[in-house]
C-alpha positions, -999 to +999 in steps of 0.1 A: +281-889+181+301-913+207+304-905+240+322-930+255+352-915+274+329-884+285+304-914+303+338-931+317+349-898+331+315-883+341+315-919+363+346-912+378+340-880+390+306-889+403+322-906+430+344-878+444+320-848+431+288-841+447+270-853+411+298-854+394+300-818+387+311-785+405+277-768+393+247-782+386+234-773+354+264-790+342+248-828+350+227-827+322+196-828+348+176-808+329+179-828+296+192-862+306+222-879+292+256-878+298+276-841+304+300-839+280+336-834+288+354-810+271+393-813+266+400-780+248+386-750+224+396-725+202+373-702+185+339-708+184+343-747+186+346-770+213+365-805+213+356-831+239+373-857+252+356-883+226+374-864+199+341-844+186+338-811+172+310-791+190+299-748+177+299-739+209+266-716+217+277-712+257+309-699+256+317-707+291+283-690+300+293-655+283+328-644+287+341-659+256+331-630+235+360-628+212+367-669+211+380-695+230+419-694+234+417-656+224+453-656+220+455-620+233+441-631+266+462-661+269+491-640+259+488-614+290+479-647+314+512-669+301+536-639+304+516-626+341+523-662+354+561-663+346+559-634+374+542-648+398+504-664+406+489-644+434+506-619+459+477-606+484+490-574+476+483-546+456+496-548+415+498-520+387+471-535+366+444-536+390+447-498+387+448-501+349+418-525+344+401-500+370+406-469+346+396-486+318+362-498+329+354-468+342+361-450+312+340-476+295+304-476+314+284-450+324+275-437+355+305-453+380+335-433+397+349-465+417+350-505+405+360-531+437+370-567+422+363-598+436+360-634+421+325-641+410+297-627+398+281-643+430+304-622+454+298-595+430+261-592+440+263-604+475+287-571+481+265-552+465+236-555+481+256-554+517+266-523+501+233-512+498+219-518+530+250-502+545+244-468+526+209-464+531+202-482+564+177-503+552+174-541+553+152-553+525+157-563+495+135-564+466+147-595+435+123-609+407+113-644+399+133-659+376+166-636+377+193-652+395+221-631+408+243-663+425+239-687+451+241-664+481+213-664+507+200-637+501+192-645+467+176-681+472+143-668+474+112-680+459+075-661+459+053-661+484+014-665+480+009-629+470+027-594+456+032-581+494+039-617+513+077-618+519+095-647+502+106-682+516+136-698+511+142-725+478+173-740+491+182-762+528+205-739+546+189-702+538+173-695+569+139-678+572+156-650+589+174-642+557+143-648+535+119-628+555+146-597+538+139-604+506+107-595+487+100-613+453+086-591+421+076-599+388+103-592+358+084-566+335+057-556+357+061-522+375+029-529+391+042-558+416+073-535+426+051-507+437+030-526+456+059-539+472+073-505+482+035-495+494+039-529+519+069-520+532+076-480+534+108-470+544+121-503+545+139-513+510+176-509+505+178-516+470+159-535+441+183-557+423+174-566+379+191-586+358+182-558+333+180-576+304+171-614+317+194-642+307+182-665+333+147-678+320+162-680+290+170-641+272+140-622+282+139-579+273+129-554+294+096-538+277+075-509+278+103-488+297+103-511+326+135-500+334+130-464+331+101-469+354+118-489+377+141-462+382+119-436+385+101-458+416+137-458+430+145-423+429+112-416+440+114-439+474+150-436+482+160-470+473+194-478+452+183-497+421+212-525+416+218-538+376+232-573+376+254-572+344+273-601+354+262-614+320+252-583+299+282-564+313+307-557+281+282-578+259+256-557+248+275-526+243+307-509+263+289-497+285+263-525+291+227-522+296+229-482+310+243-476+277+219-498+258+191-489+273+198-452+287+192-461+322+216-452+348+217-476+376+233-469+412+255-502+417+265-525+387+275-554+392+301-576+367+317-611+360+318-631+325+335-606+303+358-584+323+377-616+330+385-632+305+373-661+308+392-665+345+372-662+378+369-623+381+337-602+397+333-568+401+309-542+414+307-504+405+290-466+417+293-436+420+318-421+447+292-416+480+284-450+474+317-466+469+333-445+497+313-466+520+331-498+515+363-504+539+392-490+546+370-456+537+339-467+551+323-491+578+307-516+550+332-543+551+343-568+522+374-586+517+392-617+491+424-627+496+421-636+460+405-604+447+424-584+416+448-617+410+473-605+385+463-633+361+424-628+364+435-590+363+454-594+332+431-617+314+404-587+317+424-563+309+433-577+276+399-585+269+380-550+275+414-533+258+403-551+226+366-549+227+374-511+233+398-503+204+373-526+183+339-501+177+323-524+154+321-554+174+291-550+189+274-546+155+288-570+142+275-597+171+243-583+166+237-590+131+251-624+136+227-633+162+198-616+142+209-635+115+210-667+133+170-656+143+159-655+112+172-687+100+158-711+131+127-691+128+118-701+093+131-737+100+114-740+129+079-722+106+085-749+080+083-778+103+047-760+123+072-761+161+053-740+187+081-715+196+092-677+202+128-666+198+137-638+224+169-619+214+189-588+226+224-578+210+243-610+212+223-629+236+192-656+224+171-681+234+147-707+220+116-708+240+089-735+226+057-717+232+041-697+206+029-674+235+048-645+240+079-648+270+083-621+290+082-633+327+093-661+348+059-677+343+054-675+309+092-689+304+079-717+326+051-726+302+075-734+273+072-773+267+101-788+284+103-823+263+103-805+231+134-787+244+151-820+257+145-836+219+160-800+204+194-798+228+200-838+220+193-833+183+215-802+182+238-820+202+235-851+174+244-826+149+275-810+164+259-779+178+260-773+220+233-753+234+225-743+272+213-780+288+184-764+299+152-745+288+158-714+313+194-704+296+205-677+270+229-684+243+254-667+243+273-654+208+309-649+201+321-630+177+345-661+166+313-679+147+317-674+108+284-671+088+293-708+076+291-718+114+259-703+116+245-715+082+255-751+099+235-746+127+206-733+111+205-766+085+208-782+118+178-770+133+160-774+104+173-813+106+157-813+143+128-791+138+116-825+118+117-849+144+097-824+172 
């Protein structure tokens, strides 16, 4: 495929754009080439401003669930706008969207929106510390819950060293807060509880891990991670900013039967438009101002458009109970298929997959950490995404993504992309 106008354009804005994009994983640094630059979609297909036809396996990072251009969603957003773009003041359907994912997920009394999944998480732990009194955090490698400070934390040397900071600009202050455990081992949580007795706030999970690539909770790790919590009075903190209204209604406490004390949302229950949200019970959420002395604000926050974009999206994915299922079988289907491709052609790999959410990993070893997601063999993954990308088929530009799946990709859309990786599996 050409990519001629997307290289002139990814030029331009390179000059104006701190690297030419307005987040990174969208420079292509973790595969090399050129972004590409899309100029519209519908469905489950993306059209770029060379003219090419791309299955689209991102979907804007999650939230296009039903499609691209859903036209129920852009409906409620075209008629919202002839009213008016943003008041700073409260609307009808903030209440409406409110009722109707509360009546959706398990477990919550009270939803506050805000614009990100970032602010989502950054409230909610603020939250956290508010309501119990307690300052530390405790976050696991690999799971990223936005680019607040709090959360740009990397291990220290051992299970009870507090973390340092990853990024310029997150103090040691902050990072001396937040304690770094191991995704699926119970073991490096308790340990961190024993260090630091009285101390932890909350523990905050993506629960199922879309950040290393998909990775599952096993053996009960959430179950026991909520068990520690209860146990040590600390608020255990599900990031569904991705899972939330993916893997079932109700998310991962519906999935899984865990109930978690905040959750956190983004992706889905906008639409596609920049909408956050977090969610508890009423003790907790009664602590956030004007009830309570925990204080968050967003001038932006329940924006009639963002508002009504959600709103149509979780009113269809609610009327429609089979949607789930189906999504499932079409990413299990879609495993199968690169599995035995990627068998015929003897390609180290291991698929992880919950619901609709998959990833590729190229280790044979099984993934079930931060570490082992690291051992997966990077160059085999930049030859995949370009051949996939060859072939008409855009995947995550990086090894540590999920796919996501939309329920928009016909069985002949999938079929494509598995003769596709079979084309690529070759040349690996």
């Amino acid at each position: 495929m050409i990519y001629k106008r997307s290289s002139t354009l990814f030029a331009a804005a390179e000059k104006v754009i701190p690297g030419g994009v307005n987040s990174p994983v969208r420079a292509f640094k973790g595969v090399g080439g050129t972004p590409i630059f899309v100029k519209e979609a519908k469905g489950a297909y993306l059209y770029d401003e060379d003219g090419n036809r791309l299955i689209d396996y991102i979907n804007s990072w999650g939230p296009m669930i039903l499609g691209h251009a859903y036209a129920p969603v852009v409906d409620a957003v075209v008629e919202k706008a002839k009213k008016g773009t943003s008041f700073g003041m409260p609307t009808e359907i903030e209440t409406k969207i409110a009722e109707l994912a509360v009546a959706m997920v398990p477990n919550i009394d009270k939803i506050r929106f805000v614009n990100s999944g970032t602010e989502a998480c950054m409230s909610a732990i603020r939250l956290a510390r508010g309501f119990t009194g307690k300052d530390k955090i405790i976050k696991f490698a690999g799971c990223y819950h936005g680019h607040s400070d709090s959360f740009l934390i990397q291990a220290g040397s051992g299970a009870s060293t507090f973390g340092t900071p990853n990024s310029p600009g997150v103090t040691q202050g902050t990072a001396k807060d937040t304690l770094l455990a191991n995704y699926n081992d119970i073991d490096s949580v308790s340990a961190l509880i024993d260090a630091n007795k009285d101390e932890i706030a909350c523990v905050i999970v993506e629960p199922v891990a879309g950040n290393m690539g998909c990775i599952p909770p096993k053996n009960d790790f959430l179950k026991a991670l909520k068990q520690l919590c209860e146990a040590n009075a600390i608020l255990l903190v599900f990031d569904e900013v991705m899972t939330g209204f993916r893997l079932a209604k109700g998310g991962v406490q519906e999935l899984y039967g865990v109930n978690a004390d905040i959750v956190c949302f983004g992706k889905v229950i906008g639409g596609g438009l920049p909408v956050g949200a977090f969610a508890a019970r009423n003790e907790i959420m009664n602590h956030l101002a004007p009830l309570g002395p925990v204080y968050q604000a967003g001038t932006l926050s329940g924006n009639p458009l963002a508002m009504a974009a959600g709103l149509a999206m979780l009113t269809a994915l609610n009327i429609d109970d089979a949607v789930f299922n189906r999504l499932a079988e079409k990413t299990e289907y879609l495993h199968k298929g690169m599995t035995k491709a990627l068998i015929n052609h003897n390609v180290a790999h291991t698929i992880n997959r919950v619901g609709s959410m998959i990833s590729v990993h190229f280790d044979e070893k099984e993934v079930y950490d931060f570490a082992t997601a690291a051992n997966g063999n990077n160059d085999t993954f930049k030859a995949f995404f370009h051949g996939m990308l060859n072939e008409g088929v855009y995947i995550a530009p990086s090894a540590f993504e999920t796919w996501f799946i939309t329920d928009a990709l016909t069985y002949e859309d999938l079929d494509f992309t598995i003769n596709a990786v079979n084309k690529v599996a070759k040349t690996l």
